[in-house]
Backbone as CSV, one residue per row, in Angstrom:
resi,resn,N_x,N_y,N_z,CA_x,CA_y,CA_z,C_x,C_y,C_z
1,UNK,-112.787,-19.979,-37.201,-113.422,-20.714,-38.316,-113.704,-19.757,-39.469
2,UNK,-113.272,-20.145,-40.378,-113.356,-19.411,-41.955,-114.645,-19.596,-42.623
3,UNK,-115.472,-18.524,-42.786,-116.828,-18.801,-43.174,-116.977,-18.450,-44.825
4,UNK,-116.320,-16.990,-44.655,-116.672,-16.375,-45.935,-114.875,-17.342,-47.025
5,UNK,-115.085,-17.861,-48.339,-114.181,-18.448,-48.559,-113.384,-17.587,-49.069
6,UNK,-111.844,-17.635,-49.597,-111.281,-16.718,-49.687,-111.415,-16.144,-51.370
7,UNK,-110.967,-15.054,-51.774,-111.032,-14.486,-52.901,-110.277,-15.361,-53.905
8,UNK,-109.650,-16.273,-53.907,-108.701,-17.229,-55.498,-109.877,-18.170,-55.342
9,UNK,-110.499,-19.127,-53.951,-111.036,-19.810,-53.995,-112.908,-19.794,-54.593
10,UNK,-113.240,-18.216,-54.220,-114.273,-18.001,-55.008,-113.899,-17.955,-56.415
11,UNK,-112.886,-17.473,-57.065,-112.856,-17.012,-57.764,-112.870,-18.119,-59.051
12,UNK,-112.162,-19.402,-58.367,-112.220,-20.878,-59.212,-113.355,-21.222,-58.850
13,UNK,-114.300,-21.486,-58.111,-115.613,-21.455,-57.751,-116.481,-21.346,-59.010
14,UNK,-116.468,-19.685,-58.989,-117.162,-19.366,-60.275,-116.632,-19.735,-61.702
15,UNK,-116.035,-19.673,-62.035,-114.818,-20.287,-63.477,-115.426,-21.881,-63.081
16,UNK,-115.102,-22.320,-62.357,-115.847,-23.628,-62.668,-117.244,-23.511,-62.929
17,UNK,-118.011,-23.300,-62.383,-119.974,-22.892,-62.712,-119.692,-22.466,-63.923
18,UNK,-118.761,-21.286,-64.771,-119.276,-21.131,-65.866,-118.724,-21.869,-66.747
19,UNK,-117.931,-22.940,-66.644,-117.409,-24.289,-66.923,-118.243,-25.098,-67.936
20,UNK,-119.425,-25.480,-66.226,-120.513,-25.832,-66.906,-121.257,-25.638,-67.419
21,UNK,-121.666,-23.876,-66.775,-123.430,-23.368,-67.546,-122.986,-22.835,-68.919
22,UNK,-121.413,-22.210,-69.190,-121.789,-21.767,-70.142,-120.565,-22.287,-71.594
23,UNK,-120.335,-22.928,-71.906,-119.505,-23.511,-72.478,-120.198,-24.096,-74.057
24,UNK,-119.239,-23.627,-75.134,-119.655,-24.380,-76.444,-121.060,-23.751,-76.702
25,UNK,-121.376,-22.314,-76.388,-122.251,-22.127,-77.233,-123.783,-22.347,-76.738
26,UNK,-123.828,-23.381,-75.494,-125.079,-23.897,-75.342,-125.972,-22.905,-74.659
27,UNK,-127.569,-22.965,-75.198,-128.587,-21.629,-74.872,-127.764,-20.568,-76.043
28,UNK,-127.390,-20.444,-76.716,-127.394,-19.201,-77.346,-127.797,-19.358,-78.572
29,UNK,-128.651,-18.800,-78.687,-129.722,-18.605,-80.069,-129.132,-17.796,-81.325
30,UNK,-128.404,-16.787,-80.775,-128.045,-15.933,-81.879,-127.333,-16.469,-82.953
31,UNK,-127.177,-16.703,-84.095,-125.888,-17.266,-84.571,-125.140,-16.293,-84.692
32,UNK,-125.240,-14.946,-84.946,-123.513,-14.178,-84.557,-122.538,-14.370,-83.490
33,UNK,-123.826,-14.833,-82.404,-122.950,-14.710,-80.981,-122.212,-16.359,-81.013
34,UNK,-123.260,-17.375,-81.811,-122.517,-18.729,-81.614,-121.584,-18.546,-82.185
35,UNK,-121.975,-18.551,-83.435,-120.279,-18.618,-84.399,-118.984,-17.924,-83.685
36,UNK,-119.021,-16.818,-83.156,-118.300,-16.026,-82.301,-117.556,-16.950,-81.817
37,UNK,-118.417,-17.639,-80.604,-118.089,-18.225,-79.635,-117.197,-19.332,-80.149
38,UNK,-117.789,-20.431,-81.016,-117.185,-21.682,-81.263,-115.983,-21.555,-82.219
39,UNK,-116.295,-19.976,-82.953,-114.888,-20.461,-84.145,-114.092,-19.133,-83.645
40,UNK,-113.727,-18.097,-82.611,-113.171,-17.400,-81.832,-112.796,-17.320,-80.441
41,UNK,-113.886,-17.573,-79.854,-113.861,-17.603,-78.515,-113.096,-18.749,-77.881
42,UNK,-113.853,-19.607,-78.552,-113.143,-21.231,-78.389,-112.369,-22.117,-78.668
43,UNK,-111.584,-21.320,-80.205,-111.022,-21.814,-81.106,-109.371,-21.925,-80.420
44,UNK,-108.490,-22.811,-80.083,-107.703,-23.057,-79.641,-106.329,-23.389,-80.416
45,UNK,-106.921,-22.725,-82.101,-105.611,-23.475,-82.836,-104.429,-22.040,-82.541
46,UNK,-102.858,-22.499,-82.845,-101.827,-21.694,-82.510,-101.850,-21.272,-84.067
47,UNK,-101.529,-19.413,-84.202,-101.405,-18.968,-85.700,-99.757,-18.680,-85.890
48,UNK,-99.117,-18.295,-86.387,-98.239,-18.133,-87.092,-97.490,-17.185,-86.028
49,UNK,-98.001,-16.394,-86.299,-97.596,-15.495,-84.950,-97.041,-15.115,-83.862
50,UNK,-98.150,-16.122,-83.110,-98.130,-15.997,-81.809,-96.308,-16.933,-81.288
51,UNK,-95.748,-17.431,-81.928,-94.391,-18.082,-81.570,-93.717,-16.832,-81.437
52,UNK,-93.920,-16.071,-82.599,-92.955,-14.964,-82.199,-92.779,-13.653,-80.957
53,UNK,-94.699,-13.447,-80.961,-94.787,-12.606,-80.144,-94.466,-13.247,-78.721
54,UNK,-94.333,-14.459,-78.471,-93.678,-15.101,-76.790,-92.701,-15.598,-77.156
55,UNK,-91.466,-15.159,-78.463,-90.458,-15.045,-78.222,-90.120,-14.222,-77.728
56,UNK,-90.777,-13.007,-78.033,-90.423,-11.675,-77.571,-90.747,-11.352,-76.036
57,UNK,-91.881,-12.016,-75.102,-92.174,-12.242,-74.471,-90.545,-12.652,-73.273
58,UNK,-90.241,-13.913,-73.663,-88.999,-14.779,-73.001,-87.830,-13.773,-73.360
59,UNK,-87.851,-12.811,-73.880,-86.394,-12.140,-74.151,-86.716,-10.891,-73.532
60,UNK,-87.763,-10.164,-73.281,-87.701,-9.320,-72.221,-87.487,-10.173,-70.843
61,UNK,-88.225,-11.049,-70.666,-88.169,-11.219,-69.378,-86.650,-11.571,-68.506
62,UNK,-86.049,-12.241,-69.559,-84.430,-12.016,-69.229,-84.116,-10.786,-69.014
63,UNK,-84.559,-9.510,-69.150,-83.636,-8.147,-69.262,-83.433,-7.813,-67.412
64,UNK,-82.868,-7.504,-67.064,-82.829,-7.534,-65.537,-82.095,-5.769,-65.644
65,UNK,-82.783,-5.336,-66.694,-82.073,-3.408,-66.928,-83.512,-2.956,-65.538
66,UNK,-82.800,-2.288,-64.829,-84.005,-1.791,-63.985,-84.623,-0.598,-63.784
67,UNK,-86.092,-0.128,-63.997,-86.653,1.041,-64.592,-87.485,1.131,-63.338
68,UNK,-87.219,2.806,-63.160,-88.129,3.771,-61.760,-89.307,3.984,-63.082
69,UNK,-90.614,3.886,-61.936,-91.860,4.255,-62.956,-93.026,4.406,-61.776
70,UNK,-94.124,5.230,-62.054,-94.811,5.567,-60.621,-95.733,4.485,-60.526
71,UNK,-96.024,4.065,-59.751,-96.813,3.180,-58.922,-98.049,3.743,-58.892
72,UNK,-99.140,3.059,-60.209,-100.542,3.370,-60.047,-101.322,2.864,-59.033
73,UNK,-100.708,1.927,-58.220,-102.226,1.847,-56.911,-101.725,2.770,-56.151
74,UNK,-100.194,2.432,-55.404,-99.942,3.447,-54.027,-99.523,5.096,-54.032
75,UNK,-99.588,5.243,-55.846,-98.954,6.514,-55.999,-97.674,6.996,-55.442
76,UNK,-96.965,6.026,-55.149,-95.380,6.328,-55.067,-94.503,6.169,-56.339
77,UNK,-93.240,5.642,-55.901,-92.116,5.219,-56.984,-91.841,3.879,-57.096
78,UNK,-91.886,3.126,-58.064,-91.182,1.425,-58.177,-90.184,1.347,-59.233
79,UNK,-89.267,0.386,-58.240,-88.303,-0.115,-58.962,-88.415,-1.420,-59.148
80,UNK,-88.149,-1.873,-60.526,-87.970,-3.230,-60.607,-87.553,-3.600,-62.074
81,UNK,-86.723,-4.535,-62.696,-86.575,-4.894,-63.208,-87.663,-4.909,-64.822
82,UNK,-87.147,-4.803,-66.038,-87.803,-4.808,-67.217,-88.307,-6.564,-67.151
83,UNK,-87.648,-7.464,-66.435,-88.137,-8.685,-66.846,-89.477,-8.652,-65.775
84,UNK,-89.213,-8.008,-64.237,-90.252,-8.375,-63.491,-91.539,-7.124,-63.891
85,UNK,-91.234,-6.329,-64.689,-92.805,-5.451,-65.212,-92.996,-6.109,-65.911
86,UNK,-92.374,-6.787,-66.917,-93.414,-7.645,-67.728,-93.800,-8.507,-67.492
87,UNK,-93.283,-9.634,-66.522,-93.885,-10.524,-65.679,-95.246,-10.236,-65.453
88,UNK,-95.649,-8.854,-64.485,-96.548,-8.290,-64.368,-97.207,-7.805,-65.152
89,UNK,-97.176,-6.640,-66.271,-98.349,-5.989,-66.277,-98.054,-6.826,-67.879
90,UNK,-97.512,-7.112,-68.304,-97.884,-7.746,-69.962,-98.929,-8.468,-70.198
91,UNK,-100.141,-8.366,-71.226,-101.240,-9.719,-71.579,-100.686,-10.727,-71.298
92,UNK,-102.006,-11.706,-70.562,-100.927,-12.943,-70.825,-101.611,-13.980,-72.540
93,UNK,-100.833,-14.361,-72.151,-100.708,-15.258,-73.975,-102.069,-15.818,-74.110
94,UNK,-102.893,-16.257,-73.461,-104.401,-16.541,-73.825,-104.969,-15.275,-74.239
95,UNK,-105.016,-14.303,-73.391,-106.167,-13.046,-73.571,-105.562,-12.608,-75.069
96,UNK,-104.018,-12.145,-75.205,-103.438,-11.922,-76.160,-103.764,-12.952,-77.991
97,UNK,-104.044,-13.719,-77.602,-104.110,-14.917,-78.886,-105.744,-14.881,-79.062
98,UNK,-106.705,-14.241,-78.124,-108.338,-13.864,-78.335,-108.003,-12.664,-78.979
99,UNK,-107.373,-11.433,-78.666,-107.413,-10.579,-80.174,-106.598,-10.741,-80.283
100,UNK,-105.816,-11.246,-81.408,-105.283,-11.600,-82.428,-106.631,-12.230,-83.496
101,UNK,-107.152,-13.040,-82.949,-108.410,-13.668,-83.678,-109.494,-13.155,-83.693
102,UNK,-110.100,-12.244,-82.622,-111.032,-11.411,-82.685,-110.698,-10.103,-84.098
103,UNK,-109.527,-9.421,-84.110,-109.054,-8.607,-85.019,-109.316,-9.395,-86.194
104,UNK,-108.961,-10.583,-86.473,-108.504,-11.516,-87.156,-109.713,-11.691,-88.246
105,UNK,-110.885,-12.260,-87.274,-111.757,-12.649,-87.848,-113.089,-11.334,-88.343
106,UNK,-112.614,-10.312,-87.780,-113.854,-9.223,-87.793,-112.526,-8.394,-89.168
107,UNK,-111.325,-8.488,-89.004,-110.617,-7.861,-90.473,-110.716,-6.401,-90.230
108,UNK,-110.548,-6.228,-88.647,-110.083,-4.624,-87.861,-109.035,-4.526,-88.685
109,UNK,-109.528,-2.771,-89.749,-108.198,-2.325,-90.144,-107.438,-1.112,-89.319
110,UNK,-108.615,-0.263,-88.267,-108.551,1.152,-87.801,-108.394,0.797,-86.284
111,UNK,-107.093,0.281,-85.746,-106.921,0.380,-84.464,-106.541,0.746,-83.281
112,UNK,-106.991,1.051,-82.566,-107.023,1.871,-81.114,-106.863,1.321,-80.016
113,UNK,-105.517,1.664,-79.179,-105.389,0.673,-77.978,-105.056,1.877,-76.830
114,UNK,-105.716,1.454,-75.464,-105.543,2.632,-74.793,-104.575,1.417,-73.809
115,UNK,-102.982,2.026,-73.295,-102.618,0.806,-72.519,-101.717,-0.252,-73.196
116,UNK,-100.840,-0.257,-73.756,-100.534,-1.137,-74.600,-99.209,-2.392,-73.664
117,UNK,-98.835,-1.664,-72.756,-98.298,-2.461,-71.480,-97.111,-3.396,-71.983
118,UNK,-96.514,-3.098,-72.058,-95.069,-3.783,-72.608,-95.073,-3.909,-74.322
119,UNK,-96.428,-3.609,-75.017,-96.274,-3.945,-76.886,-96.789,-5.157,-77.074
120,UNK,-96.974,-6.101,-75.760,-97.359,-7.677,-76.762,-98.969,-7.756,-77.245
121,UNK,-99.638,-7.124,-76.214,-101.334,-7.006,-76.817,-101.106,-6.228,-77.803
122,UNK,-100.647,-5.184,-78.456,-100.611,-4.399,-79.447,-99.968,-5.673,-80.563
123,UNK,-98.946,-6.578,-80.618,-98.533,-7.026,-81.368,-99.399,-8.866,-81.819
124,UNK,-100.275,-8.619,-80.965,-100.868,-9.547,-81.334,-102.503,-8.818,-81.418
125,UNK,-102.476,-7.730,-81.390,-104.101,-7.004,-82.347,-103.255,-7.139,-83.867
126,UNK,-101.778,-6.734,-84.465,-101.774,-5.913,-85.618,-100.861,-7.084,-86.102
127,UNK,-101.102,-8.300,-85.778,-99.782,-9.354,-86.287,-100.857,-9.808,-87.848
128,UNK,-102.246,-9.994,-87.314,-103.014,-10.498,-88.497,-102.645,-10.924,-89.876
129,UNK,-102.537,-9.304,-90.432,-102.472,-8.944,-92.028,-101.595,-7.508,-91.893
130,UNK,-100.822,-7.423,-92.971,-100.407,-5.988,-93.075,-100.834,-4.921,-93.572
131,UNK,-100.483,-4.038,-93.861,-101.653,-2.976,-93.802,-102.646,-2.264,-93.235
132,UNK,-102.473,-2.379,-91.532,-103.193,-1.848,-90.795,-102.857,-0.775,-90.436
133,UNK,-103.671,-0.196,-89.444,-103.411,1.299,-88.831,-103.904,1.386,-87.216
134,UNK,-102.484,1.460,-86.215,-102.189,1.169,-85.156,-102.064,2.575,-84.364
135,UNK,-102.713,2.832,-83.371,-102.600,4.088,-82.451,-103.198,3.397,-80.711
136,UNK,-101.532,3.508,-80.659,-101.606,2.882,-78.913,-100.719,4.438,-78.096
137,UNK,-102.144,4.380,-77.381,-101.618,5.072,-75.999,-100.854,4.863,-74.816
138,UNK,-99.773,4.697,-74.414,-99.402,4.757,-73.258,-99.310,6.101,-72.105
139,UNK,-99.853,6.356,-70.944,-99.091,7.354,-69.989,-98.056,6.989,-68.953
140,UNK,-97.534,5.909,-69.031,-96.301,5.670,-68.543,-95.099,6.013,-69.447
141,UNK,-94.354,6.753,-69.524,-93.251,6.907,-70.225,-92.178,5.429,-70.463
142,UNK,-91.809,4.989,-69.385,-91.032,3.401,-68.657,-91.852,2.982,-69.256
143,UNK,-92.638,2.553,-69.757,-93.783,1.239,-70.107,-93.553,1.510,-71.799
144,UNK,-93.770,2.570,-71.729,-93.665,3.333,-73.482,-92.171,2.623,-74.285
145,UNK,-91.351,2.568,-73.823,-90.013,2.283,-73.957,-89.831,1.492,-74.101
146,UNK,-90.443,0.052,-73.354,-90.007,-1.358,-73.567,-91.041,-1.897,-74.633
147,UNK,-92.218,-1.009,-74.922,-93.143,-1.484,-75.796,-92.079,-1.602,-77.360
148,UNK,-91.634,-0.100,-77.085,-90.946,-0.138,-78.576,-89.626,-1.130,-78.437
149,UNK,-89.278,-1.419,-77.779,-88.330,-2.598,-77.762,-89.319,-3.631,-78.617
150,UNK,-90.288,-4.065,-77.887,-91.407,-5.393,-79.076,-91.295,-4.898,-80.074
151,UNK,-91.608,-3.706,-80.622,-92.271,-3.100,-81.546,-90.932,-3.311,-82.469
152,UNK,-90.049,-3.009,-82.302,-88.616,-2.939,-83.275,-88.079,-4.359,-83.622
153,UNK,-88.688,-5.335,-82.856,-88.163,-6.567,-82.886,-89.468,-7.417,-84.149
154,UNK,-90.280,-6.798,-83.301,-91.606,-8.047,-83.797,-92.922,-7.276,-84.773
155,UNK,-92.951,-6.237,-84.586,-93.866,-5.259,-85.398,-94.232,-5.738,-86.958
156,UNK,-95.499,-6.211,-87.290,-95.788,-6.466,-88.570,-95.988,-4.891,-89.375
157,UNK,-97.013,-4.419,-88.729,-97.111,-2.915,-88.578,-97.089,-2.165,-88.393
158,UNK,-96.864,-0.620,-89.051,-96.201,0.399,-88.206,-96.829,0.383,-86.896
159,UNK,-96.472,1.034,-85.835,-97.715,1.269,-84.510,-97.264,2.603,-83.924
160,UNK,-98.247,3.231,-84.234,-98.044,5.156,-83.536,-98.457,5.185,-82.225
161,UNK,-97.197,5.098,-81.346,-97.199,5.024,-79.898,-97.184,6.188,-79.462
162,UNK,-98.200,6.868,-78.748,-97.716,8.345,-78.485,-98.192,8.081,-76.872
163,UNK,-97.019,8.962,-75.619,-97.155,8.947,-74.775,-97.420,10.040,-73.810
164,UNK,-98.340,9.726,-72.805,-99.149,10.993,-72.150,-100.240,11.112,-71.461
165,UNK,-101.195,11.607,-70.766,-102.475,11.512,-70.003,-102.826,11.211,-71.098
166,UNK,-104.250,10.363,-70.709,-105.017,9.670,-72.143,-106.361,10.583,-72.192
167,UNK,-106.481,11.369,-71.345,-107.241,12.144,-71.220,-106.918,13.481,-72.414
168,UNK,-105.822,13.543,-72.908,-105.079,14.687,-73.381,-104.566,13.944,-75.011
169,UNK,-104.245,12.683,-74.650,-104.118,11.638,-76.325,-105.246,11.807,-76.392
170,UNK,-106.174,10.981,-76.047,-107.256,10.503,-76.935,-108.152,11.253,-78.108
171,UNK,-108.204,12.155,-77.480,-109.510,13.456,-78.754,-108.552,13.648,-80.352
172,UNK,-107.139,13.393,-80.158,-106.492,13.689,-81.219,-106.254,12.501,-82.026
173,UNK,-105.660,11.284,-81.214,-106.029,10.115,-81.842,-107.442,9.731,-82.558
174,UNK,-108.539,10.114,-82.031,-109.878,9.258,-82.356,-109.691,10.170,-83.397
175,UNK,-109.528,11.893,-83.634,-109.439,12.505,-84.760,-108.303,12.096,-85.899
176,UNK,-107.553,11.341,-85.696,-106.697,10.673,-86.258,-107.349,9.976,-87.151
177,UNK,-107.661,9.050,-86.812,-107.854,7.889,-86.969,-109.499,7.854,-87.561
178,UNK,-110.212,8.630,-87.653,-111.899,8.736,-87.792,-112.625,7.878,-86.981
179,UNK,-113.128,7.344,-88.005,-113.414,5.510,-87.265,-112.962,4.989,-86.915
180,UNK,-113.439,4.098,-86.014,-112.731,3.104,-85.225,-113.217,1.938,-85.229
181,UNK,-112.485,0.911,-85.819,-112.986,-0.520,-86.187,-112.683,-1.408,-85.132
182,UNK,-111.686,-1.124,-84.120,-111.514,-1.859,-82.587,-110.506,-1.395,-81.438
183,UNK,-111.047,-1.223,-80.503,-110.929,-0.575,-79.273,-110.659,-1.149,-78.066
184,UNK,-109.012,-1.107,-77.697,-109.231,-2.755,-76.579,-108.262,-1.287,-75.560
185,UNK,-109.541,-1.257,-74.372,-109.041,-0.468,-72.959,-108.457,-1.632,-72.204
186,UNK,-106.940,-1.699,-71.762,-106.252,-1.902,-71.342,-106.362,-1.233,-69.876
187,UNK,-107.264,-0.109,-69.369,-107.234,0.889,-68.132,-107.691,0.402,-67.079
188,UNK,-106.736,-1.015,-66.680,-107.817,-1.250,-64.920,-107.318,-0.225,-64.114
189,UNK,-106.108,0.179,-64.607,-105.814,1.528,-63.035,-106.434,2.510,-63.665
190,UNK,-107.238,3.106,-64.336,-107.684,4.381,-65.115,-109.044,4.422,-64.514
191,UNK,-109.535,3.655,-63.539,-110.959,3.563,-63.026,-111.777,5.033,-63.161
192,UNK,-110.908,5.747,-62.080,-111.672,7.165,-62.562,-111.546,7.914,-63.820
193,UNK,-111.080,7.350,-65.074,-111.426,8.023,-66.205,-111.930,7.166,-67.145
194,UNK,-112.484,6.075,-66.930,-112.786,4.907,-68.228,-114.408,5.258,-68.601
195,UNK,-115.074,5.578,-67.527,-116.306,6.388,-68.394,-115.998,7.230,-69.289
196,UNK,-115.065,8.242,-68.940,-114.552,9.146,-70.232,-114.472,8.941,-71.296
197,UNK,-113.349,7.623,-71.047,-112.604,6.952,-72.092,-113.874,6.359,-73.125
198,UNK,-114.811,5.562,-72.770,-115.690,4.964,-73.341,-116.364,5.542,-74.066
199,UNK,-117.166,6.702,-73.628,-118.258,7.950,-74.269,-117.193,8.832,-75.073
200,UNK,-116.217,8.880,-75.400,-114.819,9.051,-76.096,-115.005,8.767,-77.214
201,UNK,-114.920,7.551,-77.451,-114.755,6.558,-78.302,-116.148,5.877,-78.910
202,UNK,-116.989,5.730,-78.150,-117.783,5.673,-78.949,-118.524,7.043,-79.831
203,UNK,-118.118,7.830,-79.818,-118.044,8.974,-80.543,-117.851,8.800,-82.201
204,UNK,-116.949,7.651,-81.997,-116.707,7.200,-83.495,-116.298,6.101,-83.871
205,UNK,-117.595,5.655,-83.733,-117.826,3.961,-83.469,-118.854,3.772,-84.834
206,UNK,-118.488,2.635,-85.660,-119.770,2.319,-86.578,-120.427,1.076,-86.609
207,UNK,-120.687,1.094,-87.155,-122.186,-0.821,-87.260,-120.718,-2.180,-86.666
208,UNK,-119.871,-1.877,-86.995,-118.886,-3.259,-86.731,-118.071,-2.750,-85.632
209,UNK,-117.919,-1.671,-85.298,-116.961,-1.278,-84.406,-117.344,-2.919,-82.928
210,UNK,-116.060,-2.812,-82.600,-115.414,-3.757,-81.711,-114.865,-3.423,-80.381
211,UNK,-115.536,-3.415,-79.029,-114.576,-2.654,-78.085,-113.855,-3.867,-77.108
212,UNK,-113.299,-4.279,-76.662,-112.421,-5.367,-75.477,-112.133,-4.689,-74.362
213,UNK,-112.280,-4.820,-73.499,-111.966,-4.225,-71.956,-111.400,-5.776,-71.144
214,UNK,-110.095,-4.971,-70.783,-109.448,-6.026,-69.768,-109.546,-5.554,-68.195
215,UNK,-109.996,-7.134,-67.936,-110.170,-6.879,-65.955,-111.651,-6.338,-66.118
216,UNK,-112.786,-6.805,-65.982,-113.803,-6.308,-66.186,-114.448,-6.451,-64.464
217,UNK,-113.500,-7.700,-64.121,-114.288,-8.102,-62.742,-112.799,-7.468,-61.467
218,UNK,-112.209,-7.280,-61.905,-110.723,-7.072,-61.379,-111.247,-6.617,-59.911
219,UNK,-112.291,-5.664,-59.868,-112.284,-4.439,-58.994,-113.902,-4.178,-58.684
220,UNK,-114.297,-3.656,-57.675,-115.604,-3.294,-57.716,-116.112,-2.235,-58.486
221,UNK,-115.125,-1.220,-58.461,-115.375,-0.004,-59.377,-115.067,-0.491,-60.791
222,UNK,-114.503,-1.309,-60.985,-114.607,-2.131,-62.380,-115.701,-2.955,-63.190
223,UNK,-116.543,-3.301,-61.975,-117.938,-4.293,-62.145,-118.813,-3.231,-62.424
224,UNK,-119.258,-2.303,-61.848,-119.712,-1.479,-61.799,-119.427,-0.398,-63.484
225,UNK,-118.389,-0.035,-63.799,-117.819,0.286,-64.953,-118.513,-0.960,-66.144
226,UNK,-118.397,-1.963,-65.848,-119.200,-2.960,-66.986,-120.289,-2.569,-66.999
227,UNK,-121.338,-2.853,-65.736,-122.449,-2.551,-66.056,-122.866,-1.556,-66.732
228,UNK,-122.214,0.048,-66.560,-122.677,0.857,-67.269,-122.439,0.534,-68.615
229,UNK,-121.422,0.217,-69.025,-121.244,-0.250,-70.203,-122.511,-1.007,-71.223
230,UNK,-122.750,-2.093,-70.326,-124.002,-2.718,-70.854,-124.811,-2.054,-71.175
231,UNK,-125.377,-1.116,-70.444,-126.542,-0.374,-70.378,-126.656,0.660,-71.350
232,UNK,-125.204,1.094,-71.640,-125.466,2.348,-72.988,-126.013,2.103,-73.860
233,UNK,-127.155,2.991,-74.332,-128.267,2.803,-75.558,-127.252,2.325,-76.760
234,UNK,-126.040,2.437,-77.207,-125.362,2.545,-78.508,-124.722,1.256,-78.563
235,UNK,-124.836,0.654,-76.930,-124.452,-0.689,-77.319,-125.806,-1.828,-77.695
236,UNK,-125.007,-2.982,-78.150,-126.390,-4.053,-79.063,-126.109,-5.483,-78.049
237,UNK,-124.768,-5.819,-78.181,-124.528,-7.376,-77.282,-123.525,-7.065,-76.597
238,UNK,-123.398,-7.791,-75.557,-122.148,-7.380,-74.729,-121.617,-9.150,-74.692
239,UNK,-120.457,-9.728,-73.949,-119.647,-11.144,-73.851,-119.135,-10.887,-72.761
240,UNK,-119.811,-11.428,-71.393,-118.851,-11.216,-70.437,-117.591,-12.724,-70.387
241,UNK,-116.687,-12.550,-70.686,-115.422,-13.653,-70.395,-114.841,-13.579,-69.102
242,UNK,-115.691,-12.964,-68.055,-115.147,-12.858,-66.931,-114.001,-11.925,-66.497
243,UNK,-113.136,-12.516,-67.163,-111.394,-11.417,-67.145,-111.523,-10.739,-68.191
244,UNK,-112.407,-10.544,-69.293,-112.084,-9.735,-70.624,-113.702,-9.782,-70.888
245,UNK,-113.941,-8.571,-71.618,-115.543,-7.999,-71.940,-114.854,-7.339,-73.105
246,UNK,-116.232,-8.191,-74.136,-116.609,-7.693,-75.598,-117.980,-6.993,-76.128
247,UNK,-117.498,-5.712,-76.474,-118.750,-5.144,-76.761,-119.158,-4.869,-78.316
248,UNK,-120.656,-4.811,-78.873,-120.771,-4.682,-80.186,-121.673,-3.625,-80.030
249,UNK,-122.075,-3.077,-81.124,-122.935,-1.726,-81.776,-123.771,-2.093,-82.981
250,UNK,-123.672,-3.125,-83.295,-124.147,-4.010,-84.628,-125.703,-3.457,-84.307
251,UNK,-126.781,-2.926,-84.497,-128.003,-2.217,-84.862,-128.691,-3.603,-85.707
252,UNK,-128.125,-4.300,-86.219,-129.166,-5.387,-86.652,-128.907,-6.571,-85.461
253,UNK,-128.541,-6.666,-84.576,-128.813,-7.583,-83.196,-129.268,-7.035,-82.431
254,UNK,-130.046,-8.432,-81.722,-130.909,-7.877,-80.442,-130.441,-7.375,-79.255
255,UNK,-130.412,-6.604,-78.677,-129.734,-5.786,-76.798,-129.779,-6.930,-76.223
256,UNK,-128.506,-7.656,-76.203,-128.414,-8.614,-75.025,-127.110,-8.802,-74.226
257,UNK,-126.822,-9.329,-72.973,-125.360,-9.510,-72.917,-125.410,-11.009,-72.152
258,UNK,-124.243,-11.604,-72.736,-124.307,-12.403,-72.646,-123.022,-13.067,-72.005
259,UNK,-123.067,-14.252,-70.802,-122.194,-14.534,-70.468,-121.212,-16.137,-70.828
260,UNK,-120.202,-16.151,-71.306,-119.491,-17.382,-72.145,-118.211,-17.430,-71.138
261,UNK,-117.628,-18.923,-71.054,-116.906,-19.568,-70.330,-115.832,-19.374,-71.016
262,UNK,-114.494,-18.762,-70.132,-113.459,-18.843,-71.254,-111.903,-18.870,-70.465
C-alpha cells in the first residue's frame, strides 16, 4: 500500500493549492507586486517575437547532428542528438515568454545570463527592443554551439557568448558590463557554486536590478539555495513561481516574499 504519494502527484497537488490561494493578485497589498503580477506575471498575450523564437525552437529539434558533451548529474559522457538536448535542457516557451516581458516591462538594458542552454532564454530576454547589451555564459562548449546556431538565425541583438567555468567568466563579465539591470541563473546543476554566483552579482546590482532563478524547487539543495536568497539583507521582495524565483533590491519596498500561482 502506497502511503507517501508520488513526486508528479504531489507536485500537481501543490500547483493546484496555489491555483487557488494564490492567483490574480488576491491578498497582495503592494501595488508594485500587483501590477507585476496581473500585467506580467499573468499577462497571457503572444508578442511579436515569440513566433520566431519557437520557430527556431522546431528547427533545432529536427537536427538529429549528434553531440558528445559531459553529463552534469552522473559526471560521465552523453550522446545524443542536437534535437534531443534541446528537447531537454532548452526554456520551455512559458518560462521563456515571462522574461521576455519581465525584461520587457522593467526596459533591462544591461544583461546577464549565466546558462543560456540552447540561446532561446537568451533570445527571448534580448528580443524586446534593440539596443541592448547581452553577456551569456555558457561552460558547456556543445551547448555553446547550438546557442549560436539561434543566435545567427534569430538574434535581435548582438549577444557576447563567452564559454568556460563561470566561476572564471563571471568577475570579468560583471566588470564588463558594470551594472547589472537583469540576471537570470539558469544553474540548477551549478548547486555547489550558485551562492557564489549570487554574492557575485549582487556586487553590482542597483535600486531596479532584476534577478530570475530557474528550478528554484527542482532539488533540495535548490530550496535551500532560495531560502538563502530570501534572507540576504540586499534583497527587498522575493516571487516564488514555484519553477522560477524573482528577486528585487528596490530599497523603497517592504522585505517580503511572496508566493504567486503561475
Amino acid at each position: 500500500m502506497q502511503i507517501i504519494p508520488k513526486a508528479n502527484t504531489l507536485r500537481k497537488s501543490v500547483l493546484l493549492y496555489r491555483g487557488i490561494r494564490y492567483r490574480r493578485g488576491y491578498g497582495v497589498h503592494s501595488p508594485f507586486v500587483f501590477n507585476l503580477i496581473t500585467k506580467v506575471i499573468e499577462e497571457r498575450c503572444s508578442y511579436y517575437s515569440f513566433y520566431d523564437i519557437e520557430l527556431i525552437r522546431k528547427q533545432l529539434l529536427f537536427r538529429d547532428n549528434i553531440i558528445t558533451y559531459p553529463d552534469r548529474q552522473q559526471k560521465g559522457i552523453r550522446r545524443r542528438t542536437i534535437g534531443e538536448i534541446v528537447e531537454r535542457e532548452a526554456i520551455k516557451p512559458k518560462h521563456g515568454a515571462l522574461l521576455f516581458r519581465l525584461a520587457n516591462y522593467f526596459k533591462s538594458q544591461n544583461i546577464l545570463q549565466l546558462g543560456p542552454s540552447m540561446g532561446l532564454s537568451t533570445l527571448y530576454l534580448t528580443s524586446y527592443a534593440p539596443g541592448l547589451k547581452c553577456i551569456a555564459l555558457e561552460n558547456i562548449p556543445e551547448f555553446a554551439s547550438i546557442a549560436r546556431i539561434a543566435f545567427d538565425k534569430a538574434a535581435r541583438n548582438p549577444v557576447d557568448l563567452r564559454t568556460g567555468t563561470y566561476k572564471e567568466l563571471l568577475p570579468q563579465a560583471l566588470e564588463d558590463m558594470g551594472k547589472v539591470d537583469f540576471v537570470f541563473f539558469n544553474t540548477l546543476y551549478e548547486q555547489h557554486n550558485n551562492v557564489w554566483l549570487f554574492n557575485e552579482c549582487t556586487k553590482h546590482i542597483h535600486n531596479d536590478t532584476i534577478f530570475v532563478f530557474e528550478g528554484i524547487k527542482a532539488s533540495r539543495k535548490m530550496r535551500e539555495f532560495w531560502k538563502e536568497v530570501c534572507a540576504h539583507p540586499e534583497v527587498t521582495v522575493t516571487i516564488d513561481l514555484y519553477s522560477m524565483g524573482i528577486v528585487f533590491f528596490n530599497k523603497k519596498l517592504h522585505k517580503r516574499d511572496y508566493i504567486v500561482y503561475f
